[in-house]
Every structure is written in structure tokens, then in C-alpha cells.
C-alpha positions as a Python dict, from the first residue, in 0.01 Angstrom:
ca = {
    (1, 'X'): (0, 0, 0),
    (2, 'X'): (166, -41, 328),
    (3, 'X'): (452, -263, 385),
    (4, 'X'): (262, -593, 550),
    (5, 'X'): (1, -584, 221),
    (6, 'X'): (365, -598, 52),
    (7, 'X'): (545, -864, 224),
    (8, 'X'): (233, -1063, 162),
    (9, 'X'): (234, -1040, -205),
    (10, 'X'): (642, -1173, -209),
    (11, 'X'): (675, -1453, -394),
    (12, 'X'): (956, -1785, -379),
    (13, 'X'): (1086, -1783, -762),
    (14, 'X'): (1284, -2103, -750),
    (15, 'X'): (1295, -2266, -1157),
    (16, 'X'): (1476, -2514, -1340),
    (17, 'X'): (1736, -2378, -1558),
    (18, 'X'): (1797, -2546, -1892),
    (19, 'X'): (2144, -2692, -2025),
    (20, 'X'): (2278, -2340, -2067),
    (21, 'X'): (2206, -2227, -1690),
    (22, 'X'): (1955, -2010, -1803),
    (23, 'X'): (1553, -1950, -1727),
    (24, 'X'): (1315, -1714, -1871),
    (25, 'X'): (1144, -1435, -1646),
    (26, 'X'): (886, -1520, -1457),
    (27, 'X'): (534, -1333, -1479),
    (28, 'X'): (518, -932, -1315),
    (29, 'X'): (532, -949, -932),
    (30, 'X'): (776, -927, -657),
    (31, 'X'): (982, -1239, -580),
    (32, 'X'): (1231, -1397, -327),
    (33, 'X'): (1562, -1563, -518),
    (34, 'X'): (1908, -1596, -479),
    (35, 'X'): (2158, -1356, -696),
    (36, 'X'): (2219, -1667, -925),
    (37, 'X'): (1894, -1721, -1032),
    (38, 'X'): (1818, -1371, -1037),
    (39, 'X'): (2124, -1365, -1285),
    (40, 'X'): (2010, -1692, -1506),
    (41, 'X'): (1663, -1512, -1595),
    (42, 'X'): (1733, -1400, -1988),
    (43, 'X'): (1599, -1143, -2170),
    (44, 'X'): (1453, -911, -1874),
    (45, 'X'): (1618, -567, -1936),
    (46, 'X'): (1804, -481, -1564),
    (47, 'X'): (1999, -113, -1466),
    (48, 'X'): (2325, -300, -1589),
    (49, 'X'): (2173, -370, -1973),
    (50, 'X'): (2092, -30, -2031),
    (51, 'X'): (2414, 90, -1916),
    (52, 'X'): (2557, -97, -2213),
    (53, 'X'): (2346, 88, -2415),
    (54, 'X'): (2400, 454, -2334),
    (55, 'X'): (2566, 646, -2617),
    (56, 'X'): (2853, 721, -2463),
    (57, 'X'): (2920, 380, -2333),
    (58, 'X'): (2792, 128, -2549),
    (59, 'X'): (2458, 29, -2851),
    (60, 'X'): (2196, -168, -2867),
    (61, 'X'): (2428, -444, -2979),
    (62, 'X'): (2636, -410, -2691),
    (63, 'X'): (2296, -395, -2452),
    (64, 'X'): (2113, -677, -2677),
    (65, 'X'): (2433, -940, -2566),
    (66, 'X'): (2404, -830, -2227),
    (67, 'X'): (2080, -957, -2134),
    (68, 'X'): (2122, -1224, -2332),
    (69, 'X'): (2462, -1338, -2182),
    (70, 'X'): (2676, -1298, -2523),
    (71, 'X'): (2944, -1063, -2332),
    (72, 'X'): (3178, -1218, -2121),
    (73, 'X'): (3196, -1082, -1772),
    (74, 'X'): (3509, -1144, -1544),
    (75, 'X'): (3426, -1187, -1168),
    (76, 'X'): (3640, -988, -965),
    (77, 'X'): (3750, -977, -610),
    (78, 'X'): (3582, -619, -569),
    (79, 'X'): (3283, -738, -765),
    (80, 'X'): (3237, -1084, -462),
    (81, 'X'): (3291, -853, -216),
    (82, 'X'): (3040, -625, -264),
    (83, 'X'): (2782, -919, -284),
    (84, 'X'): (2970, -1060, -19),
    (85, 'X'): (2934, -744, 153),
    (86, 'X'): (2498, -705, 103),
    (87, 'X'): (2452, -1056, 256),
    (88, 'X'): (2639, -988, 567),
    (89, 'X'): (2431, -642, 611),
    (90, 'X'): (2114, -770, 422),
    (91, 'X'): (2108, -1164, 471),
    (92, 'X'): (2337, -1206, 769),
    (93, 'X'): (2184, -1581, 871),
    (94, 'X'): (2335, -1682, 500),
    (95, 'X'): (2678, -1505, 572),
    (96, 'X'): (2655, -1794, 909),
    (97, 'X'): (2695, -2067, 622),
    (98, 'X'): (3026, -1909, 471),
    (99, 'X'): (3330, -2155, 458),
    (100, 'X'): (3615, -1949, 581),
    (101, 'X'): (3989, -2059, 483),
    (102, 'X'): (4354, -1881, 523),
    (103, 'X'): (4492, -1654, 228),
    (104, 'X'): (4549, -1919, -26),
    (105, 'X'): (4698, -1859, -338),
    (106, 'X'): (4603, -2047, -660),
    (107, 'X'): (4931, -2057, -787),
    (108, 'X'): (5103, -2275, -566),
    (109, 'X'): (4993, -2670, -500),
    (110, 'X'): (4936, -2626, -143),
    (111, 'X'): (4727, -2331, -197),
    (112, 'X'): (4484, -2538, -438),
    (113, 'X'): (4498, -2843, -214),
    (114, 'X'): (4344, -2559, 38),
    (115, 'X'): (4117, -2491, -219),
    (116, 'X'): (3985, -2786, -272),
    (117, 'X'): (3929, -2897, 83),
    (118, 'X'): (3736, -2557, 113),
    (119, 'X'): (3501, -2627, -173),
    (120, 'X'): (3432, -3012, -49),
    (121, 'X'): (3330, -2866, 281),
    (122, 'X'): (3136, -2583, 180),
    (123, 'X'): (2926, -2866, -72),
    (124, 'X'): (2918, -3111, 227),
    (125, 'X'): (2643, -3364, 110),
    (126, 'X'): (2614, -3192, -209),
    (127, 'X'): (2968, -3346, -324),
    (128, 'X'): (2805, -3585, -529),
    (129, 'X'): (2632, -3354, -777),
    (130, 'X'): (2965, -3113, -714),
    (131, 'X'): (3164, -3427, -918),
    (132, 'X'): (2887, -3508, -1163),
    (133, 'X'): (2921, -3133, -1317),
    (134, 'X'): (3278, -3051, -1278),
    (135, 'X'): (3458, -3389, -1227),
    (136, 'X'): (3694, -3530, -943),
    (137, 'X'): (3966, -3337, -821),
    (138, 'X'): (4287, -3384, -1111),
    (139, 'X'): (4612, -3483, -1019),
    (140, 'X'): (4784, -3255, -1276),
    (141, 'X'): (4893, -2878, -1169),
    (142, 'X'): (4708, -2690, -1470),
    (143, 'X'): (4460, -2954, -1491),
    (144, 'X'): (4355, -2908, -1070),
    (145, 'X'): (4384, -2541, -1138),
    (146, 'X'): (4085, -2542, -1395),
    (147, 'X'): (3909, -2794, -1181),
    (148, 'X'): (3912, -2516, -871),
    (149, 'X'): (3787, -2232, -1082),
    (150, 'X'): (3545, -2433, -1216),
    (151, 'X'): (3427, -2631, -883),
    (152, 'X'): (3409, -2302, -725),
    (153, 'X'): (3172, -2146, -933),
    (154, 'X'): (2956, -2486, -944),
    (155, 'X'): (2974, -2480, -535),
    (156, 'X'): (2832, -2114, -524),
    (157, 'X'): (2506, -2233, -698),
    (158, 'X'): (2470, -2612, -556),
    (159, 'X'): (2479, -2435, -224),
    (160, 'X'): (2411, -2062, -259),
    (161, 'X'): (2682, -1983, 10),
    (162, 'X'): (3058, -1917, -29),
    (163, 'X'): (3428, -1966, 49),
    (164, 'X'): (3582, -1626, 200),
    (165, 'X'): (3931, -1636, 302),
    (166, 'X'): (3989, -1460, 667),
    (167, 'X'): (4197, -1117, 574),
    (168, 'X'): (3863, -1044, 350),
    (169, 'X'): (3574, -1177, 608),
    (170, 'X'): (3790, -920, 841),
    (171, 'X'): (3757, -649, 593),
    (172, 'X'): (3365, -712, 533),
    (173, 'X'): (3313, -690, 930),
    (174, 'X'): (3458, -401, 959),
    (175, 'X'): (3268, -246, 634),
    (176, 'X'): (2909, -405, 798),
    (177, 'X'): (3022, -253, 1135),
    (178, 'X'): (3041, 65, 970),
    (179, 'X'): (2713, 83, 790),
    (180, 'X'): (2527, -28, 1087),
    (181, 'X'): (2658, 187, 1371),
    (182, 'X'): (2622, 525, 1132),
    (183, 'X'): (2333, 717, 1215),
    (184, 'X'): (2152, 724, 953),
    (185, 'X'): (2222, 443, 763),
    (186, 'X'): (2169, 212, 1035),
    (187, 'X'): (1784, 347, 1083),
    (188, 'X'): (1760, 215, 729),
    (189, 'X'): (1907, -86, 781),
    (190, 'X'): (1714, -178, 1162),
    (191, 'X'): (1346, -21, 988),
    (192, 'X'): (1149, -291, 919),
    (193, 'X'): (1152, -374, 540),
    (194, 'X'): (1248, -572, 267),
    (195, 'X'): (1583, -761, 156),
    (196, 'X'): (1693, -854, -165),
    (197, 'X'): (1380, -841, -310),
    (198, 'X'): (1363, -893, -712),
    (199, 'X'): (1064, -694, -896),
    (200, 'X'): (915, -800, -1275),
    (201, 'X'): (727, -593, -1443),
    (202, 'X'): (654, -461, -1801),
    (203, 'X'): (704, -146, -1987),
    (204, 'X'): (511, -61, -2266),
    (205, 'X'): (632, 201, -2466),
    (206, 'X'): (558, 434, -2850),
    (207, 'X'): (878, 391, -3028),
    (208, 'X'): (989, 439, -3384),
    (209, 'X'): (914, 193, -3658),
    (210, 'X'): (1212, 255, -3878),
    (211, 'X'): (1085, 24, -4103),
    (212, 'X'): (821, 300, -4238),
    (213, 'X'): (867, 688, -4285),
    (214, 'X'): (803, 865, -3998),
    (215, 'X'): (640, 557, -3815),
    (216, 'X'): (561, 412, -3488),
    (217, 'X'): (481, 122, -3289),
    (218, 'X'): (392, 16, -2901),
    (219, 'X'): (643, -223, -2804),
    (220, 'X'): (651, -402, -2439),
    (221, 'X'): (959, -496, -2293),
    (222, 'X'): (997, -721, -1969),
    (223, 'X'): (1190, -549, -1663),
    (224, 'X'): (1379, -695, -1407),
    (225, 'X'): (1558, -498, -1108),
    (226, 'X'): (1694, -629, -758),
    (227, 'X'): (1627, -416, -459),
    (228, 'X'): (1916, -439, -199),
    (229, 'X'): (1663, -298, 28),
    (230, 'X'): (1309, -141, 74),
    (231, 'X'): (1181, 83, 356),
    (232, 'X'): (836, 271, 407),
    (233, 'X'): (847, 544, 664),
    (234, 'X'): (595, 812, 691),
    (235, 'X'): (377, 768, 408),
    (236, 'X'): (752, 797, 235),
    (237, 'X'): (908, 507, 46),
    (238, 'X'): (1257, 442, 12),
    (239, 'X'): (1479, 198, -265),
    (240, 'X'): (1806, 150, -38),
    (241, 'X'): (2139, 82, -259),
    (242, 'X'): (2463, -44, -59),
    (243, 'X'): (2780, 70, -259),
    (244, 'X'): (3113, 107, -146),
    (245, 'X'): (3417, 363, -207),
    (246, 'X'): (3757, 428, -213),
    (247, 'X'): (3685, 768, -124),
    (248, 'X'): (3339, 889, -13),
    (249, 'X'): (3381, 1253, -48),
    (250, 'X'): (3083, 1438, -155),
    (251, 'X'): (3319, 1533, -518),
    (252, 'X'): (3502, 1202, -540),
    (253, 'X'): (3112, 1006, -533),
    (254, 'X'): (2959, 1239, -726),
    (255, 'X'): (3210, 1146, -992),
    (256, 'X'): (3226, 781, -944),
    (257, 'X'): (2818, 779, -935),
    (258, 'X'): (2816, 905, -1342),
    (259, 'X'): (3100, 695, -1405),
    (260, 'X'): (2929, 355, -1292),
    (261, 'X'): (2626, 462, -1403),
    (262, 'X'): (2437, 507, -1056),
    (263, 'X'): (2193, 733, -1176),
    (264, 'X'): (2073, 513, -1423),
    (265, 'X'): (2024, 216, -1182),
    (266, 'X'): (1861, 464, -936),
    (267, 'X'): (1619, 591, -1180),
    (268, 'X'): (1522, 182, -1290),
    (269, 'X'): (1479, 109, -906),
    (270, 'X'): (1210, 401, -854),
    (271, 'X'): (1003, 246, -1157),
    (272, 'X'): (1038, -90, -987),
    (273, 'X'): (929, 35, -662),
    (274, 'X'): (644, 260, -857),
    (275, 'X'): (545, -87, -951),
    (276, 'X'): (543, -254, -678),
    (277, 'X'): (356, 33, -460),
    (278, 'X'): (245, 256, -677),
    (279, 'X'): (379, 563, -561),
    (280, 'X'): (589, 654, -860),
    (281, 'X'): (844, 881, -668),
    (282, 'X'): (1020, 704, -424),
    (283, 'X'): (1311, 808, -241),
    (284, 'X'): (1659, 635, -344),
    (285, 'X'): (1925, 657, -80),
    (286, 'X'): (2253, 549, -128),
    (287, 'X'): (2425, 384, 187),
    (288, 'X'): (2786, 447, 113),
    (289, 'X'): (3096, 269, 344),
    (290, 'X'): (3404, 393, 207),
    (291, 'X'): (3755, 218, 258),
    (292, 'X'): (4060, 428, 267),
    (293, 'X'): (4406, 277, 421),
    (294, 'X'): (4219, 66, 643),
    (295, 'X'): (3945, 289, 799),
    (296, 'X'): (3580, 237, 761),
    (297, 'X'): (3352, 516, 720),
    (298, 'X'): (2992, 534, 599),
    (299, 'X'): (2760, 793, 488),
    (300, 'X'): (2435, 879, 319),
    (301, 'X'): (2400, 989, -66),
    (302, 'X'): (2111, 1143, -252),
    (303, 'X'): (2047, 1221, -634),
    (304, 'X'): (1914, 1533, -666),
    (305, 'X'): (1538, 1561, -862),
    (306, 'X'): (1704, 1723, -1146),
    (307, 'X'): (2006, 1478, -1171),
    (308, 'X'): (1767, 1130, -1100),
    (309, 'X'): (1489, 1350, -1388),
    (310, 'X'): (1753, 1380, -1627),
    (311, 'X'): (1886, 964, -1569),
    (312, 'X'): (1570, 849, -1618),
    (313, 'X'): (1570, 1020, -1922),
    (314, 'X'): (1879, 912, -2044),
    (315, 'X'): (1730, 557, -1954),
    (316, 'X'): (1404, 609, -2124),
    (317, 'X'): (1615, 708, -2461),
    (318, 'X'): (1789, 415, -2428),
    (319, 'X'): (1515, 175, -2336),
    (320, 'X'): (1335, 314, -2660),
    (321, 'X'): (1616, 289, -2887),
    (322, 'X'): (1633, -77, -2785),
    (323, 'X'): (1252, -171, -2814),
    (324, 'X'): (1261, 10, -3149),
    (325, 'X'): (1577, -230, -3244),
    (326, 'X'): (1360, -520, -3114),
    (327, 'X'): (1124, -441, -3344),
    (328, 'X'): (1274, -442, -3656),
    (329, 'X'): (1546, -700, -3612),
    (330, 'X'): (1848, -538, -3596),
    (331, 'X'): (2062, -430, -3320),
    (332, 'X'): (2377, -191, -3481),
    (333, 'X'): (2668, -100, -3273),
    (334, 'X'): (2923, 177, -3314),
    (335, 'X'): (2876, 432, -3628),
    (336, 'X'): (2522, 359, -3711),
    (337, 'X'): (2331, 636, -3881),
    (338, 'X'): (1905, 635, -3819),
    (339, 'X'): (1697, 753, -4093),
    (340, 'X'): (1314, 809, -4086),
    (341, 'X'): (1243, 748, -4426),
    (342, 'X'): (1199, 357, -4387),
    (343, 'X'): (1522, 264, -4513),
    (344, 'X'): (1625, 210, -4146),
    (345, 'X'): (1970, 378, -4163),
    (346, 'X'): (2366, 295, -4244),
    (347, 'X'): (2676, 273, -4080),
    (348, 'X'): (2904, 598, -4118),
    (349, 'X'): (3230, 670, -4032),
    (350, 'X'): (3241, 885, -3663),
    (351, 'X'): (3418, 1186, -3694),
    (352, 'X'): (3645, 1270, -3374),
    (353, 'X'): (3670, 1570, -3244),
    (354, 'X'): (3965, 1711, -3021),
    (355, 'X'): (3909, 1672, -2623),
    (356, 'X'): (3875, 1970, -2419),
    (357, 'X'): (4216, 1984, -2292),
    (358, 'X'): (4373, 1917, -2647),
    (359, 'X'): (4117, 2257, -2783),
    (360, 'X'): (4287, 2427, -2465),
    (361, 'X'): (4638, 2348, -2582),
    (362, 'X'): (4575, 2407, -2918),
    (363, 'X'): (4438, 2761, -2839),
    (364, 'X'): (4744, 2833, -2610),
    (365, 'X'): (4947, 2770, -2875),
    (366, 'X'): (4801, 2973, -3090),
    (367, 'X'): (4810, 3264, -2904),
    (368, 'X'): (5171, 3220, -2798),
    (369, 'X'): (5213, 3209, -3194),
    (370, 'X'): (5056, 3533, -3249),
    (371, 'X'): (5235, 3727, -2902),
    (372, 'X'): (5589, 3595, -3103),
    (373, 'X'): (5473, 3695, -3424),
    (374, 'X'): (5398, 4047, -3276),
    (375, 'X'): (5767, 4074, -3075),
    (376, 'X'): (5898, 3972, -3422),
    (377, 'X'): (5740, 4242, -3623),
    (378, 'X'): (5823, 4475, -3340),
}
């Protein structure tokens, strides 16, 4: 499929929530929405859900009240910023709607009065249905701080655009600056493609019925995954991922790539793009701008087969587990014991073991126990 045939079959995606903000998936395709409603849809496992449910990081349970938003999620300055950051590079004409305002702190009454004025302007005509969710502006301090947090969030989705005080808008210029005039990740970002692009599609799957010895059962689960970017070049297809870095060493990545579970998502974005083209082994490439003490850098990353092989395992494991969990009503967390002979399983206590550098010490020790013993009998 080439990439016009594509950009025909995108979609707009653009439903009405119900009283708890949320929507259910639409049918497999490839759609055009904004993060928020990509967000709302419930139930569609994402790269972020089945993070939760690795092994070494979370459980079904833990996975099961992700995508059903049961877990509460804090949004923090790094985590705007980087969303911040993929519509100035990605979706620059909405990054033209951004309110900007000074460094204003929500602590102080002048710096929510600044606040406030932000938020009315970036709602403009919207202000109306701003107050019919959230209220007028309070006169009391706590009560007016509540109110901001609150009318901020409410503004983000009435208008889809943001407030972004200057010393960050400063910061994200310089980090766009950086991806664009690098090399090679600027001939991904100038190729003609697609932008924030969200994929649906199902996964049907041979999992264990742990309700019956030894059994199994075909389960399909509904996928979601948003592309930051898509490129075909050469017959070659490529799932582009913006991340940033406090250090974008080859090492330092490498390590902050298994800790945030990059593999994993890298690994769900192929099968969405396998989907969506059917060639089953595209290319993920990582566009990396790292920000150390003020200077901007980017740079190029790229899973190796066996590394992005051995994720998608890990993913597949997971996605199984889940499906399997699905199935039989029951989504365990920490402890849990499987058992094959239909009696499903039991929690257990987990036994811990020593960490390597404890076995280490506890080794040294030992020997410097035996080397005195020896002078002693000497």
C-alpha cells in the first residue's frame, strides 16, 4: 500500500463522551483525533496498559485499571511538555493557537489571577460552557486554587489547545529547532507522511482457559496505538517515536529505553503499522533531542531485531496473560500462583531473594571470614 492509498483511508473520529468523559473504541481503521479523545476511548489495550502488566512492573490487575481508568495518573510538567513538544514538531499550525503567559506561580494570588485571565482567553467564546462545567472564578484563596486546576484541565478539551508559560515555549523551540535541523531526523520529519495518526485494530489470540485442565480458548482483544509519525521510503516503512533525554548517550538511552518500557511500545507500534499496511516489519526509529544544562542535541535510535524480537515477546506474554484473565473473570495482582488443573490458581507468599550486589557482599564477606580464620589458625 503506498502512502496516498493510506492517507485516503484516514478517518475523523470525533464522539460524544458520556458523563464519565469516556467513549468506547471505535471500529478497526486508522483515524484522525486529538490526544484527549484518543485518551477517553476505554477498554482498547495501548503500549502504556501492557506496561502495567509486565511481571516485573505490574499484573493484570494493575493493567485491567489502566485501560479502564481505575489508576490515578498525575500530569506532570515533563509529561505536557513532551506532548507539548510533538505538536510543535508534528502539528505546528495547533502550537499557533497556544496562549502564552509569564512564569506564574499557583501559590501566590497574583499568580492565579494570571491564571485565570490565561484560561478565559485561551476559551475565548467557549467561556460559557468553560463556567457551566467548572463554575465562575471563586473569590476564596483555596477555593480559586481548585477552580484553576480544574478550569485548566476543562480548557484543554473545550479547545484542544493550551496555556504555556514563556521560559517553557523557549525551551520547546529550542528542543523543535534541534530535531529539525539534525540530519537525519529532520529527513523524517520534512518526508511526506503521517501525524498523529491513531490505529484500531484487533488481536485474536489461543490463550489458556484456566477454568479447565490443560485448556484453551481464542480470545480477541481490541488495540489501540498512536503513531507520532509515519514515513514510507523505498518500499521501507517507518513508525517515528519523538522522546526526549536528559542524556542521549548511546549507554544512558539504552538504559532509560528498558526502564520506560520503549521496547514494548516499539514492538505495539510495528503491529499497528503491520495493520495498517501490511508489511509486518516496519522500521521504528526513535528521534531523540536530549537536554543537558541548556544545550539541545538530537539524534537517531534503533532497537536492534533481537532486542524489538524479544519485546514483542515480552508483550505477547503479557497480552495473553490478560486475554486469558478476561476470560475467566478474574484479574489477580501481586503473589498469584497459576495452576492448569482448572482450579485457576492461589495467591502465595513471594519469596525474596538477595540483589546482586547484596550476593556480592555477602560472598566478600565470606571470604574475608575464611582468609582471618586461616591467619588465626596460622
Amino acid at each position: 500500500m503506498n502512502l496516498d492509498a493510506l492517507k485516503s483511508q484516514v478517518k475523523d473520529f470525533t464522539p460524544e463522551l458520556d458523563a464519565r468523559g469516556r467513549c468506547e473504541a471505535p471500529e478497526p481503521g486508522i483515524y484522525r483525533m486529538d490526544f484527549p479523545t484518543y485518551k477517553a476511548i476505554e477498554g482498547a489495550v495501548n503500549a502504556n496498559a501492557i506496561k502495567q502488566g509486565v511481571p516485573e512492573n505490574g499484573t493484570p490487575r494493575h493493567m485491567h485499571a489502566d485501560l479502564n481508568h481505575a489508576m490515578e495518573k498525575r500530569d506532570t510538567d515533563a509529561l505536557r511538555n513532551g506532548r507539548r513538544l510533538h505538536t510543535l514538531v508534528l502539528e505546528p499550525e495547533l502550537a499557533e493557537r497556544w496562549v502564552s503567559m509569564p512564569q506564574a506561580p499557583k501559590s501566590t494570588k497574583d499568580g492565579l489571577a494570571k491564571w485565570v485571565d490565561a484560561i478565559e482567553q485561551l476559551v475565548g467564546e467557549h467561556i460559557t460552557e468553560l463556567h457551566e462545567v467548572v463554575g465562575t472564578p471563586p473569590s476564596a484563596f483555596r477555593d480559586l486554587q481548585g477552580w484553576v486546576s480544574n478550569a485548566y484541565e476543562t480548557a484543554l478539551r473545550i479547545t484542544g489547545s493550551d496555556i504555556v508559560p514563556e521560559e517553557q515555549r523557549a525551551m520547546l523551540d529550542e528542543q523543535a529547532k534541534a530535531l529539525r535541523t539534525h540530519e537525519l531526523c529532520g529527513r523524517y520529519l520534512a518526508a511526506d507522511g503521517l501525524s498523529e495518526v491513531t490505529v484500531i485494530w484487533d488481536k485474536t489470540m489461543k490463550v489458556r482457559d484456566y477454568t479447565t485442565p490443560n485448556g484453551f480458548v481464542e480470545k480477541t482483544l481490541r488495540m489501540k496505538a498512536r503513531l507520532d509519525r509515519l514515513v514510507m521510503h523505498a518500499g521501507k516503512v517507518y513508525s517515528i517515536d519523538i522522546k526526549t533525554a536528559a542524556n542521549g548517550g548511546l549507554a544512558a538511552f539504552t538504559s532509560a529505553a528498558c526502564n520506560n518500557g520503549y521496547d514494548i511500545a516499539a514492538a505495539h507500534y510495528r503491529e499497528a503499522v503491520g495493520f495498517i499496511t501490511g508489511q509486518h516489519k516496519s522500521e521504528p526509529r526513535l528521534l531523540v533531542c536530549e537536554n543537558r544544562n541548556g544545550l539541545y542535541t538530537a539524534s537517531v535510535k534503533v532497537f536492534g531485531d533481537r532486542w524489538l524480537d524479544a519485546a514483542d515477546a515480552r508483550r505477547m506474554q503479557v497480552l495473553r496473560l490478560y486475554a486469558s484473565c478476561l476470560h475467566i473473570g478474574k484479574m489477580p495482582g501481586h503473589g498469584w500462583e497459576w495452576a492448569t488443573d482448572g482450579t485457576i490458581g492461589r495467591y502465595t507468599a513471594e519469596v525474596m531473594e538477595p540483589p546482586y550486589w547484596m550476593i556480592e557482599n555477602l560472598d566478600k564477606n565470606e571470604e574475608q571470614e575464611s582468609r582471618d580464620e586461616m591467619e588465626d589458625a596460622a
